[in-house]
PDB file with one MODEL, atoms N, CA, C and O in Angstrom:
MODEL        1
ATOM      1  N   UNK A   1      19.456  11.581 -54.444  1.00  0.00           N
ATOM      2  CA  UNK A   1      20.646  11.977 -55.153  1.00  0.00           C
ATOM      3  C   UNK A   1      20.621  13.480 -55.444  1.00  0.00           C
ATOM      4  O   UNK A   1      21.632  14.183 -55.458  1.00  0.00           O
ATOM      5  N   UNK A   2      19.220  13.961 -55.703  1.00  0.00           N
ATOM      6  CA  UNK A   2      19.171  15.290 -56.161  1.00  0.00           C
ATOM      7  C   UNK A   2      19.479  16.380 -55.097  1.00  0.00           C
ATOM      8  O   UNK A   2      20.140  17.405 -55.262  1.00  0.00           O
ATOM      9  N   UNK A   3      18.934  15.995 -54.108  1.00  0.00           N
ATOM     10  CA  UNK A   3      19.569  16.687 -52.456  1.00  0.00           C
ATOM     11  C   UNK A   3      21.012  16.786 -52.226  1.00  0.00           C
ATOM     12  O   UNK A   3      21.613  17.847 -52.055  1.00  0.00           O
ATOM     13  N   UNK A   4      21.512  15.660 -52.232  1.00  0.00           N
ATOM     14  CA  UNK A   4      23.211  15.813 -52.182  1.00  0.00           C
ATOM     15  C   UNK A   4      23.403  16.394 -52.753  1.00  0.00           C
ATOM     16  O   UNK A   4      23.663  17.446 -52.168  1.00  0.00           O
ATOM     17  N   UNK A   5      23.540  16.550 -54.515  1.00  0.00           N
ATOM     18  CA  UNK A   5      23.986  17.303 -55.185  1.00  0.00           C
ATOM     19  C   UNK A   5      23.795  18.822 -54.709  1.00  0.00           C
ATOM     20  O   UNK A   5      24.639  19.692 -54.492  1.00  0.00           O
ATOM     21  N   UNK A   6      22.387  18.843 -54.623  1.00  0.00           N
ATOM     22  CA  UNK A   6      21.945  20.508 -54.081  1.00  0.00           C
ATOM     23  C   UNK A   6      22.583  20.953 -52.653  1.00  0.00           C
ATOM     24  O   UNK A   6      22.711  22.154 -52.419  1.00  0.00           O
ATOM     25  N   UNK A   7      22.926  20.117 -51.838  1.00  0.00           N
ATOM     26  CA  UNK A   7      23.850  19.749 -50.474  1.00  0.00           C
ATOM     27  C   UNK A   7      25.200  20.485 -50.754  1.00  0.00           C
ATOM     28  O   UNK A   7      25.585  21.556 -50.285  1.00  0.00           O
ATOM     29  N   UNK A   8      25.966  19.458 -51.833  1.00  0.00           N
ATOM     30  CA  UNK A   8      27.234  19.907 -52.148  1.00  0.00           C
ATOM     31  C   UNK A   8      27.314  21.208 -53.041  1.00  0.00           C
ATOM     32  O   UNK A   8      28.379  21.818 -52.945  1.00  0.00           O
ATOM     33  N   UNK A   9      26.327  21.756 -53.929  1.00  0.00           N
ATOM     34  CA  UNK A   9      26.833  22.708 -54.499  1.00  0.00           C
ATOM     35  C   UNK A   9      26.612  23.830 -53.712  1.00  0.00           C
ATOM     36  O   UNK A   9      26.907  24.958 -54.104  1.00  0.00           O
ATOM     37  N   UNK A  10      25.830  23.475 -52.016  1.00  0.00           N
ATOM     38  CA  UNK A  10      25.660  24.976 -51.160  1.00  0.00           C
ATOM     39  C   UNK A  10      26.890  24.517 -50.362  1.00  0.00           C
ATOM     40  O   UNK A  10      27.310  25.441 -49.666  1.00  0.00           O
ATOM     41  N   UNK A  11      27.307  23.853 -50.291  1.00  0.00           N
ATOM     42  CA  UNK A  11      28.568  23.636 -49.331  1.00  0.00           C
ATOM     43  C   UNK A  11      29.833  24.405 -50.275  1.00  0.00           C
ATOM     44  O   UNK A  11      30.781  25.015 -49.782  1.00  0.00           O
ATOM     45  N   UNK A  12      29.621  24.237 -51.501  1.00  0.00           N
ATOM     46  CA  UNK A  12      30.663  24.998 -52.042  1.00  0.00           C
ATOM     47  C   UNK A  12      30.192  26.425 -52.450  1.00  0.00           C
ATOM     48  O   UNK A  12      31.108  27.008 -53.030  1.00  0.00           O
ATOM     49  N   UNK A  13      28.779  27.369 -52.309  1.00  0.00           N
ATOM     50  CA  UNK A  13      28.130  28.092 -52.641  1.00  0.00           C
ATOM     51  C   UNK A  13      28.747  28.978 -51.427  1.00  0.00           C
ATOM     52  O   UNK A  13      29.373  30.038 -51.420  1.00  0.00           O
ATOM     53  N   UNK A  14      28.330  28.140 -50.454  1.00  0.00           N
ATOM     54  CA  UNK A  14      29.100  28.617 -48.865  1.00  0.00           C
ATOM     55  C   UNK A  14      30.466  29.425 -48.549  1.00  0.00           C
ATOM     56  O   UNK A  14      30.830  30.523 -48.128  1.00  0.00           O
ATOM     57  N   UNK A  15      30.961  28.281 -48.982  1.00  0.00           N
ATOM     58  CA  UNK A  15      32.794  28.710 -48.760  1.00  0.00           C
ATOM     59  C   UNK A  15      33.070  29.508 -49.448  1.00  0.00           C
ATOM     60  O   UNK A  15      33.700  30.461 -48.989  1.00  0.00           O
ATOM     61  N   UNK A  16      32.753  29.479 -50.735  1.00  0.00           N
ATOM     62  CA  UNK A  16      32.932  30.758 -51.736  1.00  0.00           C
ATOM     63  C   UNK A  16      32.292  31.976 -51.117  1.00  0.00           C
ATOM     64  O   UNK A  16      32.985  32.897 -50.686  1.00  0.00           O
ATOM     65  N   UNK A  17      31.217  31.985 -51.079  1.00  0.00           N
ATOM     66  CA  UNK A  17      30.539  33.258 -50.545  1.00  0.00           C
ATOM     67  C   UNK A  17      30.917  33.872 -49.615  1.00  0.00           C
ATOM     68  O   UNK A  17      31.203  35.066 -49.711  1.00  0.00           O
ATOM     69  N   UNK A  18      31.016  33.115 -48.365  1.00  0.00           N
ATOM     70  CA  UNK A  18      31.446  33.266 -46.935  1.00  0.00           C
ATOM     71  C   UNK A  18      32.834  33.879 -46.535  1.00  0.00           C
ATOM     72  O   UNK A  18      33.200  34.417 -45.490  1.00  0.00           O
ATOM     73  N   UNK A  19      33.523  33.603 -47.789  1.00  0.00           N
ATOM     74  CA  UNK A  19      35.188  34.175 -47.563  1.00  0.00           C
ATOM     75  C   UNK A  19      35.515  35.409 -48.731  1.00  0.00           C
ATOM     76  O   UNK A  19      36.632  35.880 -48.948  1.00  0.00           O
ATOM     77  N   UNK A  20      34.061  35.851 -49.512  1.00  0.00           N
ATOM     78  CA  UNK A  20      34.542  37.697 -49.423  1.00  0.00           C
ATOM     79  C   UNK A  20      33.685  38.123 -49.074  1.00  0.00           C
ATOM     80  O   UNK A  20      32.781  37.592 -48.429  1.00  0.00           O
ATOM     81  N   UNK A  21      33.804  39.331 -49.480  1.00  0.00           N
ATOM     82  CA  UNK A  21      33.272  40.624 -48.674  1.00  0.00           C
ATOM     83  C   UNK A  21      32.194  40.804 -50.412  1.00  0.00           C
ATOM     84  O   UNK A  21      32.481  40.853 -51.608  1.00  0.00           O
ATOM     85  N   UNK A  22      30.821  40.851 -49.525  1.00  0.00           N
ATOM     86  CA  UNK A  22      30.037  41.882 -50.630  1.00  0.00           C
ATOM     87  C   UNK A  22      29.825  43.215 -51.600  1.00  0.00           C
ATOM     88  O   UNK A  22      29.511  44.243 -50.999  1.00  0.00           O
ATOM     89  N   UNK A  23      29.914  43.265 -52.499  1.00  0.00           N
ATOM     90  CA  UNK A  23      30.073  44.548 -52.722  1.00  0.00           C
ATOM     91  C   UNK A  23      28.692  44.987 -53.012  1.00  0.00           C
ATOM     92  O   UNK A  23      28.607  46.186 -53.275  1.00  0.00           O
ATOM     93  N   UNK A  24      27.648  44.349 -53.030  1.00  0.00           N
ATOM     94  CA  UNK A  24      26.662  44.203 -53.884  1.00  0.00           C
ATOM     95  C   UNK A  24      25.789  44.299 -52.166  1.00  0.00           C
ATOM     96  O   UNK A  24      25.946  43.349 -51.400  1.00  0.00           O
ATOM     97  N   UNK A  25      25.019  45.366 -51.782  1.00  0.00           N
ATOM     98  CA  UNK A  25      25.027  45.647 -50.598  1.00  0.00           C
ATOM     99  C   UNK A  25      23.561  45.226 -50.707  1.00  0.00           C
ATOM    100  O   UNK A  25      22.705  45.577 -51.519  1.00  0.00           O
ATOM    101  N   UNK A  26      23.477  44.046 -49.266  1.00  0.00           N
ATOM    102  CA  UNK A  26      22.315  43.413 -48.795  1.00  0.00           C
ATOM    103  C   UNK A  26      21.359  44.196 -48.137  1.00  0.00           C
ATOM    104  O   UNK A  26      20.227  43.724 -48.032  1.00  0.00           O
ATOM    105  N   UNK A  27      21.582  45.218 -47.710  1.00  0.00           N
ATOM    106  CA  UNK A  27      20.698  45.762 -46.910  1.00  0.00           C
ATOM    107  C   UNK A  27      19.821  46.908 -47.818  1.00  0.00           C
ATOM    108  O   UNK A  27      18.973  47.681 -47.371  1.00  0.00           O
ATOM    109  N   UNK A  28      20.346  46.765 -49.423  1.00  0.00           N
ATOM    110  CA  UNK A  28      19.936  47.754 -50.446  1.00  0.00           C
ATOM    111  C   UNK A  28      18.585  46.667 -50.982  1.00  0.00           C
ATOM    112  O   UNK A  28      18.857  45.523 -51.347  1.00  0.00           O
ATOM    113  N   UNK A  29      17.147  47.173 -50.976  1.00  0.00           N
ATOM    114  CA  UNK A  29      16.235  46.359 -51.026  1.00  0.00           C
ATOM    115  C   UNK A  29      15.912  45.819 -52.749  1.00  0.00           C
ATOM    116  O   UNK A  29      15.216  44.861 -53.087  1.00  0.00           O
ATOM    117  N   UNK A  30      16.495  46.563 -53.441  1.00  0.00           N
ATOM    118  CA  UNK A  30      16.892  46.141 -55.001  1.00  0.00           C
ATOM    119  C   UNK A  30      17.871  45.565 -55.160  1.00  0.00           C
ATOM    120  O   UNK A  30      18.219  45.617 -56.339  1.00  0.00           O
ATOM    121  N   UNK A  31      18.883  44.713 -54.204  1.00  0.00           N
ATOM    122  CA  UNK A  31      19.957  43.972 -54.815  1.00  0.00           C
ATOM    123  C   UNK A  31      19.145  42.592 -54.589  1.00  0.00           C
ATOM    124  O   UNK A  31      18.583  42.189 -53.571  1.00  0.00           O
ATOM    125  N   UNK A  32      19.261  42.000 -55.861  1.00  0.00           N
ATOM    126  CA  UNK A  32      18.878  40.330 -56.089  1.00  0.00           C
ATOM    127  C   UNK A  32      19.843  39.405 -55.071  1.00  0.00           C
ATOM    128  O   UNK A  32      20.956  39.729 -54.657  1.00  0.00           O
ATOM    129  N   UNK A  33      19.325  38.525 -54.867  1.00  0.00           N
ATOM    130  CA  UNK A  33      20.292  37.432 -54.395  1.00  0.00           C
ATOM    131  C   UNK A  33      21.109  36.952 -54.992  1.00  0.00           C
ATOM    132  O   UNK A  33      21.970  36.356 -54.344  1.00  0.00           O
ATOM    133  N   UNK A  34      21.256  36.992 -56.881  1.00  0.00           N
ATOM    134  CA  UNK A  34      22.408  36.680 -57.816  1.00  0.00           C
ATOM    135  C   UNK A  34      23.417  37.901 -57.714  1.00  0.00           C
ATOM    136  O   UNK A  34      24.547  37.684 -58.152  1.00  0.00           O
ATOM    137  N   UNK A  35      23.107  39.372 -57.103  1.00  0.00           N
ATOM    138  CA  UNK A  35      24.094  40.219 -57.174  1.00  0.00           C
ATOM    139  C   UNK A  35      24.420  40.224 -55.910  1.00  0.00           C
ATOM    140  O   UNK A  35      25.248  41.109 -55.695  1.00  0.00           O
ATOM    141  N   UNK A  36      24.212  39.789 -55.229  1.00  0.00           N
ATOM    142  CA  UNK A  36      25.093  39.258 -53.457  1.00  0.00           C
ATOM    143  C   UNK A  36      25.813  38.390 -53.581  1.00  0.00           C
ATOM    144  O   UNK A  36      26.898  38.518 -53.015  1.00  0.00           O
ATOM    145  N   UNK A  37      25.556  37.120 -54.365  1.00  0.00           N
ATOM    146  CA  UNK A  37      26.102  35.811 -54.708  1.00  0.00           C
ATOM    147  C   UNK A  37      27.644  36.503 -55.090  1.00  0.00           C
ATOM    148  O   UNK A  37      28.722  36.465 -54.496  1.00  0.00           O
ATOM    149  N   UNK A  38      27.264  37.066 -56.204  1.00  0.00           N
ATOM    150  CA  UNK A  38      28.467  37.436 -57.415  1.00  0.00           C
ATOM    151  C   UNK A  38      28.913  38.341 -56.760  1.00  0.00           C
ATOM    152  O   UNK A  38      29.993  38.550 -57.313  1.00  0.00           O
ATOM    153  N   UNK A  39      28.808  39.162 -55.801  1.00  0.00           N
ATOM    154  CA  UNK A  39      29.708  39.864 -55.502  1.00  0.00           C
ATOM    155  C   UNK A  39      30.666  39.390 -54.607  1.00  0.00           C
ATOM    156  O   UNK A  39      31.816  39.814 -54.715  1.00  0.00           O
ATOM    157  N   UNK A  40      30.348  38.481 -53.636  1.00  0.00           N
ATOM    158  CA  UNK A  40      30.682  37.892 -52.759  1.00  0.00           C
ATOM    159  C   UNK A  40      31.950  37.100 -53.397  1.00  0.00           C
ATOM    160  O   UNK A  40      32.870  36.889 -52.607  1.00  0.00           O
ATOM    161  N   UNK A  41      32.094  36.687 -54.577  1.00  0.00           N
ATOM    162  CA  UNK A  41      33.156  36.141 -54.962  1.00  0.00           C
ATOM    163  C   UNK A  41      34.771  36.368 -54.472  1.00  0.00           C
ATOM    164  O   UNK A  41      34.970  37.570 -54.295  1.00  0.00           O
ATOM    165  N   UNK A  42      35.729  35.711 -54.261  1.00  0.00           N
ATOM    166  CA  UNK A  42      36.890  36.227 -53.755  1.00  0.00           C
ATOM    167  C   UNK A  42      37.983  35.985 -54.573  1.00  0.00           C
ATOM    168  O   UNK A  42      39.066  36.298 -54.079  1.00  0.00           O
ATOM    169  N   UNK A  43      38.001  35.410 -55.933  1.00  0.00           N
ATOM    170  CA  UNK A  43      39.255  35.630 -56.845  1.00  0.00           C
ATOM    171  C   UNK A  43      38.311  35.561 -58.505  1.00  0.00           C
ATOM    172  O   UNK A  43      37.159  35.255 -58.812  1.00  0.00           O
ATOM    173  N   UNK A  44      39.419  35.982 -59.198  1.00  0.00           N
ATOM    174  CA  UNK A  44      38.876  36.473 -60.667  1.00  0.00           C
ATOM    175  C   UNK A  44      38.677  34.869 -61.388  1.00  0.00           C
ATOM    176  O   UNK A  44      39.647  34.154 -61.639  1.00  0.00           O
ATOM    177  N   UNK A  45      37.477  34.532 -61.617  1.00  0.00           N
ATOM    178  CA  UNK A  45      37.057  33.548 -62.180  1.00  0.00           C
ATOM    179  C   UNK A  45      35.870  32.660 -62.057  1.00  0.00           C
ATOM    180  O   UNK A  45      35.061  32.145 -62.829  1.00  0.00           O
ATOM    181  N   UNK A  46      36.188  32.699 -60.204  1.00  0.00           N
ATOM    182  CA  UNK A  46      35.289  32.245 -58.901  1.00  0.00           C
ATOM    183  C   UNK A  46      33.805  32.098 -59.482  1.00  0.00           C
ATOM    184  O   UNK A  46      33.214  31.037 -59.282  1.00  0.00           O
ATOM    185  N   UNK A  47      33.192  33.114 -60.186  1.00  0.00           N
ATOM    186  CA  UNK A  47      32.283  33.118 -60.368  1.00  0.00           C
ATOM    187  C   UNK A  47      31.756  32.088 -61.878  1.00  0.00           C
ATOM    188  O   UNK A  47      30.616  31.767 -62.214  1.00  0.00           O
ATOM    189  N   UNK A  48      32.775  31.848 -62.385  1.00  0.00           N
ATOM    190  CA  UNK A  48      32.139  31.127 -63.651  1.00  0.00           C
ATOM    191  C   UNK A  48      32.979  29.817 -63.392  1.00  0.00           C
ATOM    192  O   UNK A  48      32.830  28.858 -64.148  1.00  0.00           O
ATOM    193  N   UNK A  49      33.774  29.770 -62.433  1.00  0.00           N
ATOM    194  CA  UNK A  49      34.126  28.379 -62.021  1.00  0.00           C
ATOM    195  C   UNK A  49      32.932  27.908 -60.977  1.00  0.00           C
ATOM    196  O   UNK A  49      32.901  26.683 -61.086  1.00  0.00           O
ATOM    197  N   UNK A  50      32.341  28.153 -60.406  1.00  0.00           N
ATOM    198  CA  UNK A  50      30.954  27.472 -59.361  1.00  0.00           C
ATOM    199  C   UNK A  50      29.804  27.602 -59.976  1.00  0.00           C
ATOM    200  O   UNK A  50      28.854  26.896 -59.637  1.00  0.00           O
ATOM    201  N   UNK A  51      29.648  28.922 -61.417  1.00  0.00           N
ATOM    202  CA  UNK A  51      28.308  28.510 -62.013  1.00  0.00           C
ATOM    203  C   UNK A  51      28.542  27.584 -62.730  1.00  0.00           C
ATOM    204  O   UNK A  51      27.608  26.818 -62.967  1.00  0.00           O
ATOM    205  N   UNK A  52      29.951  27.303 -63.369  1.00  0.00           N
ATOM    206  CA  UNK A  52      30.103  26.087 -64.292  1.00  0.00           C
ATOM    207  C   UNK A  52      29.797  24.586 -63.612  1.00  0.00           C
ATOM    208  O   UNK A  52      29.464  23.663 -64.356  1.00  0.00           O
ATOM    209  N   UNK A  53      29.902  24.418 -62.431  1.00  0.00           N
ATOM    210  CA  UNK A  53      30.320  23.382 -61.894  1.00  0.00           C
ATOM    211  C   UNK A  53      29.098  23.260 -61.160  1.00  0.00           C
ATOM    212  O   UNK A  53      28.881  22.100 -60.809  1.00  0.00           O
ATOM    213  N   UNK A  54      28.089  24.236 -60.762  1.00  0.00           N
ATOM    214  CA  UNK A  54      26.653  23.988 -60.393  1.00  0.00           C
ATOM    215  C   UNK A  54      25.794  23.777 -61.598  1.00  0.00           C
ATOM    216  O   UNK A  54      24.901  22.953 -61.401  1.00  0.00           O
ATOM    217  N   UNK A  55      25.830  24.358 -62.917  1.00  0.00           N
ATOM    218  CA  UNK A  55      24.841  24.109 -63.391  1.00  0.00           C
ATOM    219  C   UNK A  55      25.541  22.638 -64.143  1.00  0.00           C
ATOM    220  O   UNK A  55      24.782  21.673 -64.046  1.00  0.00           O
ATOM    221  N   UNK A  56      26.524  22.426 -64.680  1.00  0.00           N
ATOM    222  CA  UNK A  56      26.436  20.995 -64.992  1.00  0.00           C
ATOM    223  C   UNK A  56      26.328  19.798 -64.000  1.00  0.00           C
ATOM    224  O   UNK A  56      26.591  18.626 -64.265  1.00  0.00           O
ATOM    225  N   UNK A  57      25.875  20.323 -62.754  1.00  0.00           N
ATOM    226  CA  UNK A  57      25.964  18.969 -61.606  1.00  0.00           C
ATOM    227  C   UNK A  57      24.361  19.087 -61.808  1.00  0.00           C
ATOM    228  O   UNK A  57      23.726  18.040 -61.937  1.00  0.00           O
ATOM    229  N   UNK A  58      23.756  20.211 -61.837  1.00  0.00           N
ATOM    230  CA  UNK A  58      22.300  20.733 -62.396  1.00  0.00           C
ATOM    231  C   UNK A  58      21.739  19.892 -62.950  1.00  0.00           C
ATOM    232  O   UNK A  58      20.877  19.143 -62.490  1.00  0.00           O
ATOM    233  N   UNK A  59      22.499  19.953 -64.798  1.00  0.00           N
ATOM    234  CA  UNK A  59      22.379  19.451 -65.649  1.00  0.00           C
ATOM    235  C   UNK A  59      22.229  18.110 -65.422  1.00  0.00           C
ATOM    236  O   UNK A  59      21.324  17.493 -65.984  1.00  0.00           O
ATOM    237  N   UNK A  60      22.939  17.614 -64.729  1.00  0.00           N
ATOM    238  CA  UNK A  60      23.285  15.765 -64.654  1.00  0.00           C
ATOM    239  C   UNK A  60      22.677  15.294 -63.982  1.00  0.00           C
ATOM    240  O   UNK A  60      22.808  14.076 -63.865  1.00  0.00           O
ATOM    241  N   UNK A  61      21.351  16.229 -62.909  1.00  0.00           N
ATOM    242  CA  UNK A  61      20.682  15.433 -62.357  1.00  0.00           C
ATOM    243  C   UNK A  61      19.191  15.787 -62.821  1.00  0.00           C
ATOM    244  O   UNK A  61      18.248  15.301 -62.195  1.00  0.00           O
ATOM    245  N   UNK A  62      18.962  16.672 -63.969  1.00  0.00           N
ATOM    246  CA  UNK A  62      17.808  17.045 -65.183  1.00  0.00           C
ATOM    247  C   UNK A  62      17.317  17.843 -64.486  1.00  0.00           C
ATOM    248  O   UNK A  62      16.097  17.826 -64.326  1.00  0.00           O
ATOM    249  N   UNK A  63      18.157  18.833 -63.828  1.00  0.00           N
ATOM    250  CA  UNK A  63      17.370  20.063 -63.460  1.00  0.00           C
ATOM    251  C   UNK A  63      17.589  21.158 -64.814  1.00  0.00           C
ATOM    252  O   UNK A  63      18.469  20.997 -65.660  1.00  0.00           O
ATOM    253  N   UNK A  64      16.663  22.211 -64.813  1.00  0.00           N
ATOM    254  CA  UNK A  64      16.737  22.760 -66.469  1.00  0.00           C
ATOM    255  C   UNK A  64      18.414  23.760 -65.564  1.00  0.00           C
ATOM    256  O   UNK A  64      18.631  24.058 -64.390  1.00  0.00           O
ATOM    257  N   UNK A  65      19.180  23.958 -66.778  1.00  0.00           N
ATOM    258  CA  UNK A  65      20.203  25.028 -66.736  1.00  0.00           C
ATOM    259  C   UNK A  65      19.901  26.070 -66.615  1.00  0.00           C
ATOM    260  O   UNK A  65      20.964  26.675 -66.480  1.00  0.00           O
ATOM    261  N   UNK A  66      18.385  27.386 -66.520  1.00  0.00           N
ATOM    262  CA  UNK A  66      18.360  28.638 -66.086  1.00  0.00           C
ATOM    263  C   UNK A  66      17.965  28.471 -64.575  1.00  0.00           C
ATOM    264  O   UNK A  66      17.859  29.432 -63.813  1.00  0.00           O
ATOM    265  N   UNK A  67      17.798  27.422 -64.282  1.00  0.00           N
ATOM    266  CA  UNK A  67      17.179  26.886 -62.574  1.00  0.00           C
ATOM    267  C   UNK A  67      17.641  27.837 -61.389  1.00  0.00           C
ATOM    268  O   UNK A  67      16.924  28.544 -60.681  1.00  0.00           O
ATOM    269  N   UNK A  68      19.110  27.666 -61.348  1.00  0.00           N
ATOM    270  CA  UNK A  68      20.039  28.489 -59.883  1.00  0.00           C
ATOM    271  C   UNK A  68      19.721  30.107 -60.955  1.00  0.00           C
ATOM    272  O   UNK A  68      19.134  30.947 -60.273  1.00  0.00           O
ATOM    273  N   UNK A  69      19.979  30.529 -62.231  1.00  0.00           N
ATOM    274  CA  UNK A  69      19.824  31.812 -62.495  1.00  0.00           C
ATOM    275  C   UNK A  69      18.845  32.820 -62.439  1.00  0.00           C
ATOM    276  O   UNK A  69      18.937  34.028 -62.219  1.00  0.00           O
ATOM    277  N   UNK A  70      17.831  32.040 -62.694  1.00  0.00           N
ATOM    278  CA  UNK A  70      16.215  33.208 -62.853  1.00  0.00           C
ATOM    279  C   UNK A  70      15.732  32.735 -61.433  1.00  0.00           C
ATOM    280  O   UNK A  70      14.685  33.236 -61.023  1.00  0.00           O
ATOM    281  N   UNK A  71      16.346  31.877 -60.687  1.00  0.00           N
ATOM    282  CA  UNK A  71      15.740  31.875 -59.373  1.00  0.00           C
ATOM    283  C   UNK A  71      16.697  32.928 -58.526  1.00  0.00           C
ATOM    284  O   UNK A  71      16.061  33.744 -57.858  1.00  0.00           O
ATOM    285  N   UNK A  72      17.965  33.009 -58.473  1.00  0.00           N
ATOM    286  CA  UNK A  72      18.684  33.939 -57.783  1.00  0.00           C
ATOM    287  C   UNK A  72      18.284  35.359 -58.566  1.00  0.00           C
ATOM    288  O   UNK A  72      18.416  36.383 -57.896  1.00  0.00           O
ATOM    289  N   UNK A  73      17.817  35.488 -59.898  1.00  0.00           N
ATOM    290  CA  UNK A  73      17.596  37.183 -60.058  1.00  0.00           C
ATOM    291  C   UNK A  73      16.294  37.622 -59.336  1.00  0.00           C
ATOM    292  O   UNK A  73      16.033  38.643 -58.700  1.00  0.00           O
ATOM    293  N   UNK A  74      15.891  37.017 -59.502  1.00  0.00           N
ATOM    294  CA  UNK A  74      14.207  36.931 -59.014  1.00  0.00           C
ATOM    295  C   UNK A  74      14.260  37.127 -57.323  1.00  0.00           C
ATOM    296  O   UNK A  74      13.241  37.548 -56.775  1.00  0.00           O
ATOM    297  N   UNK A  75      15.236  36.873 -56.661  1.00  0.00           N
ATOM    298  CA  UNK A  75      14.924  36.706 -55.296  1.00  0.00           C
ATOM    299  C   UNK A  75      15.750  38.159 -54.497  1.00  0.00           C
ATOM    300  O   UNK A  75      16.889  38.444 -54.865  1.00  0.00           O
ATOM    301  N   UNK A  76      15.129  38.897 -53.533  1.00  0.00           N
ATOM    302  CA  UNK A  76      15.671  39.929 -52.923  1.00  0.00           C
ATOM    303  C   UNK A  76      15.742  39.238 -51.259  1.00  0.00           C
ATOM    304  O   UNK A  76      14.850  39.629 -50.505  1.00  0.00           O
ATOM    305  N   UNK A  77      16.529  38.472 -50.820  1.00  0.00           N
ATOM    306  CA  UNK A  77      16.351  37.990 -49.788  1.00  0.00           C
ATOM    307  C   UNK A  77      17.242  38.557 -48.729  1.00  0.00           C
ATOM    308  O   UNK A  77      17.151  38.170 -47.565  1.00  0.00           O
ATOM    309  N   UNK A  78      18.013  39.374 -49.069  1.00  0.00           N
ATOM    310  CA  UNK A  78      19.020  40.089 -47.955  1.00  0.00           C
ATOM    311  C   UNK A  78      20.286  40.254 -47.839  1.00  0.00           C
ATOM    312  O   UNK A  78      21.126  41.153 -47.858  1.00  0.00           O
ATOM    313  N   UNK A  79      20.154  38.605 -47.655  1.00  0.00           N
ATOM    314  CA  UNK A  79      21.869  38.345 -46.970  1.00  0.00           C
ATOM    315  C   UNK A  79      22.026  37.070 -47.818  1.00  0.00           C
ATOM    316  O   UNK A  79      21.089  36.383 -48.226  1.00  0.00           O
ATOM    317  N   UNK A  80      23.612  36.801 -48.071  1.00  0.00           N
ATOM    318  CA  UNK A  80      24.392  35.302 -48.672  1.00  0.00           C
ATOM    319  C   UNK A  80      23.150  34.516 -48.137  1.00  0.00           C
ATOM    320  O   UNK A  80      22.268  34.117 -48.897  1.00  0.00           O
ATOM    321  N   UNK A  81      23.124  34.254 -46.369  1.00  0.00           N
ATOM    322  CA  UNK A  81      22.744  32.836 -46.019  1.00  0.00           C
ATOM    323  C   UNK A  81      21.162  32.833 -46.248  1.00  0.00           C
ATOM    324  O   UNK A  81      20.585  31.768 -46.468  1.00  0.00           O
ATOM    325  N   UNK A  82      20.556  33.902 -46.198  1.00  0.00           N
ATOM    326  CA  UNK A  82      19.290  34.150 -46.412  1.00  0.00           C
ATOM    327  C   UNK A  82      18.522  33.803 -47.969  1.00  0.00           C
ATOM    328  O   UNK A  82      17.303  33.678 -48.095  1.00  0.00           O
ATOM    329  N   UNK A  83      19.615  33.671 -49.202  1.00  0.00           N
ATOM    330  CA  UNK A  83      19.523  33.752 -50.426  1.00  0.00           C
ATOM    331  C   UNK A  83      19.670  32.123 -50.781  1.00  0.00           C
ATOM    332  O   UNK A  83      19.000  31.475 -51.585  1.00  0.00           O
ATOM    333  N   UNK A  84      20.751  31.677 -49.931  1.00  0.00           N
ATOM    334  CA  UNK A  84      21.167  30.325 -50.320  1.00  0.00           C
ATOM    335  C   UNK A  84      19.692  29.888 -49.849  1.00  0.00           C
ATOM    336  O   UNK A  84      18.967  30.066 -50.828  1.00  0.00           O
ATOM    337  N   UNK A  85      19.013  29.444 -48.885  1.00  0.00           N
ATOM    338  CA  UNK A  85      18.405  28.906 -47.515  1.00  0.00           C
ATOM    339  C   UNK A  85      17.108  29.034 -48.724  1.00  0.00           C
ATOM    340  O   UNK A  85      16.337  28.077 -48.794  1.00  0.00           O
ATOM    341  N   UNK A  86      16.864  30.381 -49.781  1.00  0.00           N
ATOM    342  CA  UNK A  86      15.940  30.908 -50.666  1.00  0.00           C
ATOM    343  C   UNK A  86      15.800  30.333 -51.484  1.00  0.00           C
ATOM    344  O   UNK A  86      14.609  30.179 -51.754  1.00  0.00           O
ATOM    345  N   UNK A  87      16.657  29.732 -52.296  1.00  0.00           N
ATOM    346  CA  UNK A  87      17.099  29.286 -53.514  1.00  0.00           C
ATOM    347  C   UNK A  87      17.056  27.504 -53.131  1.00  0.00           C
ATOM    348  O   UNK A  87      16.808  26.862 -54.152  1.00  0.00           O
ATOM    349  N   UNK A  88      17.193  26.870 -52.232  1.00  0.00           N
ATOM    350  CA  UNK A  88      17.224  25.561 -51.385  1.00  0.00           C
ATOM    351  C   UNK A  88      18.298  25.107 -51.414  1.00  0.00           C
ATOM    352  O   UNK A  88      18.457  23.894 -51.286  1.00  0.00           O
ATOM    353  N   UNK A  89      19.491  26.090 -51.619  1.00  0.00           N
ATOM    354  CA  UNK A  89      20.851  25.090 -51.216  1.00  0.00           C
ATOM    355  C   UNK A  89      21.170  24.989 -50.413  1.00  0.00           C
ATOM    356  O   UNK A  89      22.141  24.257 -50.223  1.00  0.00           O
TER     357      UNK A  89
ENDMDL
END
């Protein structure tokens, strides 16, 4: 169950990410994988509508709520797909 969930919230981690443009530049070896994530966003909200909706799917399957956060600050992995793939979504 805990896979699907982690399944579906990169399937929606995906589409979100995948359809803007970064501002938060991957090839800069100090940008985290949470400031690629977040930049990548493509309308005003995007970003606290998919952390809301990942960490309570999080929550509901007793993963702790800083889980997707101190693991995406923590990680310098490059690129969107490189960060997701990092993080195990």
């Amino acid at each position: 169950m805990k896979r699907s969930l982690i399944a579906a919230g990169a399937a929606v981690a995906l589409l979100g990410a995948g359809a803007g443009t970064a501002t938060a530049d991957p090839a800069n070896p100090r940008a985290t994988c949470e400031a690629i994530l977040v930049s990548s966003a493509t309308y005003p909200g995007e970003v606290a509508d998919l952390g809301r909706a990942l960490h309570d799917a999080f929550k509901a399957q007793g993963v702790p709520p800083g889980f997707l956060d101190v693991g995406a600050a923590q990680l310098k992995e490059g690129s969107i797909a490189d960060c997701l793939v990092a993080l195990g979504l």
